[in-house]
SEDREN-373797 format. One line per 8 residues: number of its first residue (from 1); their letters; for each residue x, y, z of N, C-alpha, C. Coordinates in steps of 0.1 Angstrom, whole numbers, plus 5000, padded with zeros to 4 digits. Example, Ala and Ser with C-alpha at 12.3 -4.5 7.8 and 13.67 -1.06 7.14 Angstrom:
1 = AS = 5132 4943 5078 5123 4955 5078 5132 4967 5078 ~ 5128 4978 5071 5137 4989 5071 5129 5000 5079
***
This chain:
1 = XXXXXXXX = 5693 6968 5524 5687 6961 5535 5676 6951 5529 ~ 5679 6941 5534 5670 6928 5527 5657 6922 5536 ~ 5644 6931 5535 5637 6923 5543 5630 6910 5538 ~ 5625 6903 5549 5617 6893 5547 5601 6895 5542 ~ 5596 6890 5534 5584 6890 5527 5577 6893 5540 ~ 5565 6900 5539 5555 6904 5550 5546 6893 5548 ~ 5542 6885 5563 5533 6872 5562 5518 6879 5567 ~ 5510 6870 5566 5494 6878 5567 5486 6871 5567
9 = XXXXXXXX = 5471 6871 5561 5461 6863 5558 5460 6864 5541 ~ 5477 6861 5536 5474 6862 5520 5485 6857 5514 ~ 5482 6852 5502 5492 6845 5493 5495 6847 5479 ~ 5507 6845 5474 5504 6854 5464 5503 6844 5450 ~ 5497 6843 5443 5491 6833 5436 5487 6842 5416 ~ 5485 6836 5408 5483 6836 5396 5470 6847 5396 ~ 5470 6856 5388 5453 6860 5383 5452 6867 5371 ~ 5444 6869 5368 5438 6872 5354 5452 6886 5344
17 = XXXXXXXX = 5457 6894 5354 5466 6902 5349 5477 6896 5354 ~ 5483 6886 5358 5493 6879 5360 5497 6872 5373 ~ 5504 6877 5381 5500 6876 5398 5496 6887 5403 ~ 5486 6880 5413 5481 6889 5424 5482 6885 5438 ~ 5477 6892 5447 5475 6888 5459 5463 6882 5468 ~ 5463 6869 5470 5447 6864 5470 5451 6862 5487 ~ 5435 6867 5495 5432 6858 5508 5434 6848 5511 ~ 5438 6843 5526 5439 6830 5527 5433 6827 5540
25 = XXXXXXXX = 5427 6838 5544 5415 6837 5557 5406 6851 5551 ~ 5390 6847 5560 5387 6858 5559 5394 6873 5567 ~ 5394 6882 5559 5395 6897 5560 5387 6906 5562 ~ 5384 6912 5578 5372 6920 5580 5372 6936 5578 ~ 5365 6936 5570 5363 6951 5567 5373 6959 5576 ~ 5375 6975 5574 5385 6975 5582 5399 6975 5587 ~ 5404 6963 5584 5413 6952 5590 5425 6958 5579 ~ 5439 6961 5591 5453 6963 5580 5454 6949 5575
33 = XXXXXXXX = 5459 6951 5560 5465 6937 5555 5477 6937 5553 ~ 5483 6951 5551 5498 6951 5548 5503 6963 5543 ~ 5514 6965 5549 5523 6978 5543 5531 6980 5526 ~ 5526 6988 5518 5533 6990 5508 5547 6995 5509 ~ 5560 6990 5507 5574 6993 5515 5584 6992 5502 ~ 5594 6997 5508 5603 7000 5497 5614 7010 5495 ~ 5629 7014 5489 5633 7026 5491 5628 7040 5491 ~ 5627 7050 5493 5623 7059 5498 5633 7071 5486
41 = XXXXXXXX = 5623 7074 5476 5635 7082 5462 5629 7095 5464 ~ 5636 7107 5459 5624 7117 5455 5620 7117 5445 ~ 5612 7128 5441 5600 7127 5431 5609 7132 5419 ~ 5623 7138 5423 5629 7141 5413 5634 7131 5407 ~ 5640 7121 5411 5648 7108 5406 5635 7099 5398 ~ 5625 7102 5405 5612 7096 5398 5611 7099 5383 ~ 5612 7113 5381 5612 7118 5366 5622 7115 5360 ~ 5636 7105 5365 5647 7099 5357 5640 7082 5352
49 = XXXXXXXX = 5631 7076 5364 5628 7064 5360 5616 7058 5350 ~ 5612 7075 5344 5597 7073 5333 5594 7059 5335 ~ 5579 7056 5336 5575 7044 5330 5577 7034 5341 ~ 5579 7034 5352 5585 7025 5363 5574 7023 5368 ~ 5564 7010 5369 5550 7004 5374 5551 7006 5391 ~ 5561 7007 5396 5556 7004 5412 5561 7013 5421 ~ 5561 7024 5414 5561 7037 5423 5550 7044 5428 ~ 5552 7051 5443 5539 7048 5452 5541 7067 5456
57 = XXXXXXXX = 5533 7076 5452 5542 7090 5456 5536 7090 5472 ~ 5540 7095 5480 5538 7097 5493 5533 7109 5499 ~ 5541 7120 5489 5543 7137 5489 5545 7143 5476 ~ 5545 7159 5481 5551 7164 5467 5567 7163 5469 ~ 5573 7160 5476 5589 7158 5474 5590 7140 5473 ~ 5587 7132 5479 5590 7116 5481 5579 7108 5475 ~ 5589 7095 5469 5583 7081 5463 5581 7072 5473 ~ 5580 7058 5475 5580 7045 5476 5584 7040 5462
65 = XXXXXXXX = 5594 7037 5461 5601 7027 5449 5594 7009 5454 ~ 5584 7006 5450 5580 6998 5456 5585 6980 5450 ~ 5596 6984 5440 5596 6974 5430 5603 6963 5437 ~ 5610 6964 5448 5620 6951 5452 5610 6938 5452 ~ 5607 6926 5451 5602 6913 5451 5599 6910 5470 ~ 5605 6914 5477 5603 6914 5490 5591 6928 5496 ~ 5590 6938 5484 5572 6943 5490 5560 6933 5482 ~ 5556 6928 5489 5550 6920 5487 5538 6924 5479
73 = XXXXXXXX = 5534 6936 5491 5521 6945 5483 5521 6947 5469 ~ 5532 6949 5466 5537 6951 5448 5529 6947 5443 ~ 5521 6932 5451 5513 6923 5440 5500 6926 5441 ~ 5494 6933 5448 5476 6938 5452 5480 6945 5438 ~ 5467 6939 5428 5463 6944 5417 5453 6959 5413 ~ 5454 6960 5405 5444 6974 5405 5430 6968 5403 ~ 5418 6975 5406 5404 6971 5407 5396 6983 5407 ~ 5390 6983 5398 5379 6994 5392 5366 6994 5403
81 = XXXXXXXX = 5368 6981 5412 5352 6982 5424 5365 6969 5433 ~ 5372 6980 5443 5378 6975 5446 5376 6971 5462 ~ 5385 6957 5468 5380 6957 5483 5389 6958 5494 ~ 5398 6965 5489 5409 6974 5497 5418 6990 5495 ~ 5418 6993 5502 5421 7007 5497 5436 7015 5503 ~ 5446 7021 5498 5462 7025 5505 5459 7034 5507 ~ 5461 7042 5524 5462 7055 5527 5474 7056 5530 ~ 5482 7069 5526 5493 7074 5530 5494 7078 5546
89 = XXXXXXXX = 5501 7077 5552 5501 7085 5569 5515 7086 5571 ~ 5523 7096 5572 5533 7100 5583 5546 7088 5572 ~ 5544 7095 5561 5551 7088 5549 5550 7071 5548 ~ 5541 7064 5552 5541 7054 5550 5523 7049 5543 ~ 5532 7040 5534 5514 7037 5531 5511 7021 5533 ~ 5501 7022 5538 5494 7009 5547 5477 7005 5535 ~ 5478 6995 5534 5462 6987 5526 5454 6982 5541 ~ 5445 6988 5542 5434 6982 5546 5424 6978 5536
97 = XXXXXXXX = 5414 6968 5546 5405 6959 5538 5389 6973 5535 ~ 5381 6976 5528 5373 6986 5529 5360 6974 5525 ~ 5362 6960 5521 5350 6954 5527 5354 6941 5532 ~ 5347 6933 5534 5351 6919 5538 5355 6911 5528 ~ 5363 6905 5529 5373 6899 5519 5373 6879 5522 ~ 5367 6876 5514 5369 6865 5517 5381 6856 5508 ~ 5384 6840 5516 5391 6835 5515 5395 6830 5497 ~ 5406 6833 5487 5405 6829 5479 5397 6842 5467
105 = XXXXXXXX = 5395 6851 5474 5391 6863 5468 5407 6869 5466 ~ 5408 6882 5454 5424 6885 5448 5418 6899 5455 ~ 5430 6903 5464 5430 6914 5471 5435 6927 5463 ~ 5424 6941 5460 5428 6952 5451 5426 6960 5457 ~ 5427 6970 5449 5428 6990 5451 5430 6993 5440 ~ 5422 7006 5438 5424 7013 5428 5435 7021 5431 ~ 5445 7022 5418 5455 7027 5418 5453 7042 5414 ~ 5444 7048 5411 5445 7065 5409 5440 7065 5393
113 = XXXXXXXX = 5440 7077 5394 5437 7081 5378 5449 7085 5367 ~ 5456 7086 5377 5472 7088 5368 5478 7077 5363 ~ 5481 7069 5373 5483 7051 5369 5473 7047 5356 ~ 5458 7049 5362 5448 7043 5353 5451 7048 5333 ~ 5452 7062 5341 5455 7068 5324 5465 7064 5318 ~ 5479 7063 5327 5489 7063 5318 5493 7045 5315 ~ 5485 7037 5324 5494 7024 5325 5478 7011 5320 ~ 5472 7015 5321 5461 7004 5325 5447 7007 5310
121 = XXXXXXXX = 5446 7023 5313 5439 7024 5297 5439 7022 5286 ~ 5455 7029 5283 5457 7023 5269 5455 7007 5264 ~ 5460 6998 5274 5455 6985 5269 5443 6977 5276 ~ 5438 6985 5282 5422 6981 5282 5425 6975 5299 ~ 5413 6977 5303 5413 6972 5321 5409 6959 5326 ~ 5419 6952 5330 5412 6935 5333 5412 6933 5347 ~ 5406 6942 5351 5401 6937 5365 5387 6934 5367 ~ 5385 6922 5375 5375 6914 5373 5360 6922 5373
129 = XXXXXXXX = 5355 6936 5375 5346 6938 5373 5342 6944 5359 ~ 5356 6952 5348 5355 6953 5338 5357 6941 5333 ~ 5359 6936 5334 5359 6915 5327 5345 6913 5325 ~ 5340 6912 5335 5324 6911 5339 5314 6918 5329 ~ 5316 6928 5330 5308 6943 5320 5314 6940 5308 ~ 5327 6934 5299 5326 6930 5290 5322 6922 5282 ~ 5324 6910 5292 5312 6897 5293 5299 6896 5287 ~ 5291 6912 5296 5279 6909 5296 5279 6917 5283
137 = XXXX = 5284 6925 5280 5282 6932 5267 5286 6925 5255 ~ 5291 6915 5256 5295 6907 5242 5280 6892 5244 ~ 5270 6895 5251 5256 6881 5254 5267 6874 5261 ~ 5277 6872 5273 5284 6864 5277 5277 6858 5293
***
């Protein structure tokens, strides 16, 4: 089933880790921005796809295979001080805004400590607040 890209107050545009997902109105604290969506695998078929970036667990039996190009969310980057945050509910996971988001700002969440460990540590974290803190620690 082929849905249509989810439309919103966001666009999805170039950033520092490759694309992300930037505002294109302000975003009030609070506020849904968009469903993370996708086939629905279990966690066993998960352990067949090692290594697969856009799997979303929901449960201890079920995924979100989130990789099709039509979840859009795919593109909300990970963020170490981030201004959105995914709660799972009733097997679906939804991003709300957790502060005010302005226009032209790259919409994030932290992706967990499992992701962080296995996918984002070993090559070092480029989201814009560790950018920042490297910055300042190199006189930048």
């Amino acid at each position: 089933m082929k849905m249509q890209p989810a439309e919103g107050p966001f666009r999805i545009g170039r950033s520092e880790t490759g694309l992300g997902l930037f505002a294109t109105d302000v975003i009030e604290k609070g506020t849904f921005i968009i469903e993370y969506v996708g086939p629905k695998i279990t966690n066993e078929e998960v352990q067949r796809r090692r290594n697969t970036r856009y799997l979303f667990e929901i449960s201890d039996r079920w995924t979100i295979d989130g990789s099709p190009r039509w979840n859009t969310a795919r593109y909300i980057n990970h963020g170490c001080r981030p201004n959105a945050e995914a709660t799972v509910s009733r097997g679906r996971i939804r991003i709300k805004a957790i502060k005010r988001i302005k226009p032209g700002d790259e919409i994030t969440y932290n992706y967990g400590k499992n992701y962080f460990e296995t996918f984002i540590k070993p090559m070092g974290c480029r989201c814009r607040s560790c950018e920042r803190k490297r910055a300042k620690l190199a006189g930048g």
